[in-house]
DSSP file (Angstrom, degrees, kcal/mol; ACC not computed):
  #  RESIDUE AA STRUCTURE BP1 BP2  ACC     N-H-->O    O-->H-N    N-H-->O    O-->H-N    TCO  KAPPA ALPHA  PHI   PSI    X-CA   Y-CA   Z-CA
    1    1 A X              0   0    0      0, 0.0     5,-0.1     0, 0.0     0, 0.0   0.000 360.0 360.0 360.0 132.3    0.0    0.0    0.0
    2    2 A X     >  -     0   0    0      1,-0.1     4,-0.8     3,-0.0     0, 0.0  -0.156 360.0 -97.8 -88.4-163.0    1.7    3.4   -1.1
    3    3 A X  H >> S+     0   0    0      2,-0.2     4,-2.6     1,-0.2     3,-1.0   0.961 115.1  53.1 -76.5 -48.1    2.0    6.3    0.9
    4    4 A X  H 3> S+     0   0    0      1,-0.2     4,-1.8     2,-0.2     5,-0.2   0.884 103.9  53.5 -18.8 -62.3   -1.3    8.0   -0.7
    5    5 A X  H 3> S+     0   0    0      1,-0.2     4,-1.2     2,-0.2    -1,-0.2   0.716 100.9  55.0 -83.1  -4.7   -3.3    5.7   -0.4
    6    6 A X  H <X S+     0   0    0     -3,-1.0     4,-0.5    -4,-0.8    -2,-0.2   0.790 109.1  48.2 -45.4 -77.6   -2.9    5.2    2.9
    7    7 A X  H  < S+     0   0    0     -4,-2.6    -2,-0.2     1,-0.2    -3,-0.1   0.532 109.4  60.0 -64.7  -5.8   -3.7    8.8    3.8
    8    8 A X  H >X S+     0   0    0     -4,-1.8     4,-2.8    -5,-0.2     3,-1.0   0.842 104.3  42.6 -86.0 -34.1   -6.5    8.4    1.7
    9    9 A X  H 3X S+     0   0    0     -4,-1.2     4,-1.8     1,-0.2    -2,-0.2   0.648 112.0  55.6 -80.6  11.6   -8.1    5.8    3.3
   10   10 A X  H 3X S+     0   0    0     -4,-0.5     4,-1.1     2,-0.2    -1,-0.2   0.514 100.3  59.4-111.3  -3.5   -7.4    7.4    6.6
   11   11 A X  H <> S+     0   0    0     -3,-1.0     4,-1.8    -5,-0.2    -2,-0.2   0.901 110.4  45.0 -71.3 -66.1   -9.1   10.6    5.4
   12   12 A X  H >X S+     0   0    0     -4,-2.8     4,-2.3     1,-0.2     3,-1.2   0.877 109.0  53.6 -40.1 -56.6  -12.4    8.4    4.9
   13   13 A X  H 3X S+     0   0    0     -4,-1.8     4,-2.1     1,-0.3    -1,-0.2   0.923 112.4  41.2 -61.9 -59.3  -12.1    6.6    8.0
   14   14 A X  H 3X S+     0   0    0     -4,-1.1     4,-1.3     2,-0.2    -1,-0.3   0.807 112.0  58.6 -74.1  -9.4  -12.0    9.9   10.0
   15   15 A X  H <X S+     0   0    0     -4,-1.8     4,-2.3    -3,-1.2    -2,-0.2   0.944 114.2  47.0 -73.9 -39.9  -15.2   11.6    7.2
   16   16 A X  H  X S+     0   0    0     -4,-2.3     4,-1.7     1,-0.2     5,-0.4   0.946 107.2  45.5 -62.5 -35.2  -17.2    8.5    8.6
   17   17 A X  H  X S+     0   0    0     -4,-2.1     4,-4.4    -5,-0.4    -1,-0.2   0.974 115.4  51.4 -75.1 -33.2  -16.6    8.7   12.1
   18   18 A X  H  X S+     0   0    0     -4,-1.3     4,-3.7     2,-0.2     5,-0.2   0.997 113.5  46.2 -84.6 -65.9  -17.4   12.7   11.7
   19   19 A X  H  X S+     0   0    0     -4,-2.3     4,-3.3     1,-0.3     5,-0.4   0.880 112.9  46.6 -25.4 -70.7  -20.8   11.6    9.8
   20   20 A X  H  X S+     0   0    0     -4,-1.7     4,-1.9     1,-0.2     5,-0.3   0.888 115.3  50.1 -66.6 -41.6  -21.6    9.0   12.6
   21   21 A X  H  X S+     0   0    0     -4,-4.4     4,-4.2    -5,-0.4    -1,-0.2   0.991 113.0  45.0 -31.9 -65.6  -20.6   12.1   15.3
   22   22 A X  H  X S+     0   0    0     -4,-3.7     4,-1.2     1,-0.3    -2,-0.2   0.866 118.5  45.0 -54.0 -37.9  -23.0   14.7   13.5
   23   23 A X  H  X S+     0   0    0     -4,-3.3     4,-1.1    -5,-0.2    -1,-0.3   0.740 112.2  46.6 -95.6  16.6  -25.6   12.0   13.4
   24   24 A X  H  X S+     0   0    0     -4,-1.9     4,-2.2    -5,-0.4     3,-0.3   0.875 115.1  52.7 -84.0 -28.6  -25.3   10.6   17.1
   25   25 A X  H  X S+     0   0    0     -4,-4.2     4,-2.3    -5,-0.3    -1,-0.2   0.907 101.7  57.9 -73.9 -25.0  -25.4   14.3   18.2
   26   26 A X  H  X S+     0   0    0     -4,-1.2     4,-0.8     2,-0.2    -1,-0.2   0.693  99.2  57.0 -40.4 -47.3  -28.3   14.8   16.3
   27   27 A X  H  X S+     0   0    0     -4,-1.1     4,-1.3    -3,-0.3    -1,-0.2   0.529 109.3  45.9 -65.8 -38.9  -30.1   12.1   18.2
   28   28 A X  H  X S+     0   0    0     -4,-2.2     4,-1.3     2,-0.2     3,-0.5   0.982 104.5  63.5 -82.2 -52.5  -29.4   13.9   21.6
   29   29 A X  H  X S+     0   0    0     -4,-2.3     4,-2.6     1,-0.3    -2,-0.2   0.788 108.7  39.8 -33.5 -57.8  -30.4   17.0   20.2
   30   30 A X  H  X S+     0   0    0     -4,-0.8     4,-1.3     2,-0.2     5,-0.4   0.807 112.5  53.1 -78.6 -39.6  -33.7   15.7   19.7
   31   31 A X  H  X S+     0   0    0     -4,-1.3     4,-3.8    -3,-0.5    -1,-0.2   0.984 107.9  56.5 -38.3 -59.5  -33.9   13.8   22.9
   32   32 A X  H  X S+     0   0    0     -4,-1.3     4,-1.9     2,-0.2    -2,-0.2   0.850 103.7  45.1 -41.9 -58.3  -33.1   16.8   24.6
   33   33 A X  H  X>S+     0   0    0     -4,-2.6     4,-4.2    -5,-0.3     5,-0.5   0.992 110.9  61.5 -62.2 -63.3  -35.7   19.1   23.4
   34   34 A X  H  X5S+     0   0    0     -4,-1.3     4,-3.6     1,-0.2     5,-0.3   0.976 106.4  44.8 -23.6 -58.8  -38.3   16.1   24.0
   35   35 A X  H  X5S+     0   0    0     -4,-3.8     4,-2.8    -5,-0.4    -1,-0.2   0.985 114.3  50.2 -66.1 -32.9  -37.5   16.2   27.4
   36   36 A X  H  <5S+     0   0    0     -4,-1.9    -1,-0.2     1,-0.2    -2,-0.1   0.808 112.9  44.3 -68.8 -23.6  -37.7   19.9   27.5
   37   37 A X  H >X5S+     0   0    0     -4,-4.2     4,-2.1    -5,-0.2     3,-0.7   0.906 109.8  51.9 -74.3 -29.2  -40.7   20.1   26.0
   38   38 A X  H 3X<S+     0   0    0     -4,-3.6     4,-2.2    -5,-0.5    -2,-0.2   0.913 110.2  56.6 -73.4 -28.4  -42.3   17.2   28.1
   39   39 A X  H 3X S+     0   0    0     -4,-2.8     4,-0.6    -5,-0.3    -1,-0.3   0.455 106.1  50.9 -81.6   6.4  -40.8   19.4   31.4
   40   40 A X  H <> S+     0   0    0     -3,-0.7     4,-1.3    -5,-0.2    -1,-0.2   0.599 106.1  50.0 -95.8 -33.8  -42.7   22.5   30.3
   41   41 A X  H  X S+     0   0    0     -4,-2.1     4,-3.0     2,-0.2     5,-0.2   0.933 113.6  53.0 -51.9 -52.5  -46.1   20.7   29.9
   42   42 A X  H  < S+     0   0    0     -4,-2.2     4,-0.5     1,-0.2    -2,-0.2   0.789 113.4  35.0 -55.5 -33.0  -45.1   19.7   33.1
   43   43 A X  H  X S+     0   0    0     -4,-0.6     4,-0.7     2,-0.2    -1,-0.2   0.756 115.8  58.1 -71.1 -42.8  -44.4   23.4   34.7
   44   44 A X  H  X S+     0   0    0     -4,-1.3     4,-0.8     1,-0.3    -2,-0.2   0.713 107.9  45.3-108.5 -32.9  -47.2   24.7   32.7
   45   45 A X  H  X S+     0   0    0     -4,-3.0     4,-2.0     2,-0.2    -1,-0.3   0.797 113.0  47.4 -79.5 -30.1  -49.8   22.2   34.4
   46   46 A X  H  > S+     0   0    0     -4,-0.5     4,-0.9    -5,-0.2    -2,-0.2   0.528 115.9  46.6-104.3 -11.7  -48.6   22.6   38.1
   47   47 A X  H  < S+     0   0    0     -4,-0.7     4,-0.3     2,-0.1    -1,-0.2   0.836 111.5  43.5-108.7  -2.9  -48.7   26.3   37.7
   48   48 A X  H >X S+     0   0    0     -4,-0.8     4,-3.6     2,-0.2     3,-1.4   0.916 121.9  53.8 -75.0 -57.0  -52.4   26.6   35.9
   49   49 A X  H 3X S+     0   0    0     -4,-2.0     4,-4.0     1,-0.3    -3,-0.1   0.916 111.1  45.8  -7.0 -70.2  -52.9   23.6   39.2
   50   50 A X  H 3X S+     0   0    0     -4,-0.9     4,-0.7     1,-0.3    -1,-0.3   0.451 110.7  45.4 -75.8 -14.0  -51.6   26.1   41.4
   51   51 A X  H <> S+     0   0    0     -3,-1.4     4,-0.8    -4,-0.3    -1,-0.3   0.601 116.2  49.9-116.0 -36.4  -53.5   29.3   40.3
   52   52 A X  H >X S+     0   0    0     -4,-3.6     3,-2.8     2,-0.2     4,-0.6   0.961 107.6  48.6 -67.5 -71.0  -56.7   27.4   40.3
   53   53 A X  H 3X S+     0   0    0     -4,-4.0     4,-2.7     1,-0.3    -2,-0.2   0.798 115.6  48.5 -51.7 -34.9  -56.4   25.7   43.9
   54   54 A X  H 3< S+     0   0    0     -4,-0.7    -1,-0.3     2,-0.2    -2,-0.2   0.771 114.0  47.1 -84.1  -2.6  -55.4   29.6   45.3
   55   55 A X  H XX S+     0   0    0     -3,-2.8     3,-4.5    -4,-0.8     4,-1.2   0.978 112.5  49.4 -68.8 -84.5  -58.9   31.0   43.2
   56   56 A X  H 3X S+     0   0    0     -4,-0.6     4,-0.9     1,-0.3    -2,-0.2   0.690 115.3  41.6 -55.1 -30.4  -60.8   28.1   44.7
   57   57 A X  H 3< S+     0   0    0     -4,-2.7    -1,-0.3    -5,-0.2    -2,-0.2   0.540 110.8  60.2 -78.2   6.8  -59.3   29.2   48.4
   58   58 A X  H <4 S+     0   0    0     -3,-4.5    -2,-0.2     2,-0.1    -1,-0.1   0.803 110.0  39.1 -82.7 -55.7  -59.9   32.9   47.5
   59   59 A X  H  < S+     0   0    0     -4,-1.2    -2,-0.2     1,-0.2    -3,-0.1   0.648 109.6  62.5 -85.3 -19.9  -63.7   32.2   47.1
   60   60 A X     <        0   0    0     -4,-0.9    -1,-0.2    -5,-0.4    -2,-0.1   0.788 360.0 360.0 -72.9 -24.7  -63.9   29.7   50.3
   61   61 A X              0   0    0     -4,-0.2    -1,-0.2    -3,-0.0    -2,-0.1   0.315 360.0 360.0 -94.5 360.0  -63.0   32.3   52.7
């Protein structure tokens, strides 16, 4: 194997692993925001919760 070709295939090797990077990061990306979204449902329910339950003790008193 000459010296070329050598450094070619070692060019490829590292354009795949860079490929396989972009798309594994990709994959968290998108995890990530799922989860962010699903904790904002979550926030967004406990404080709607929270606004009702002080209404309903507003009007008990």
């Amino acid at each position: 194997m000459g010296m070329k070709d050598k450094f070619q295939d070692q060019a490829e090797q590292w354009q795949q692993q860079g490929k396989e990077r972009a798309h594994e990061g990709r994959e968290k990306a998108g995890q990530r925001s799922s989860q962010q979204r699903e904790r904002g449902r979550q926030t967004t329910d406990d404080t709607h919760d929270e606004m009702e339950d002080r209404l309903n003790q507003d009007y008990d008193r």
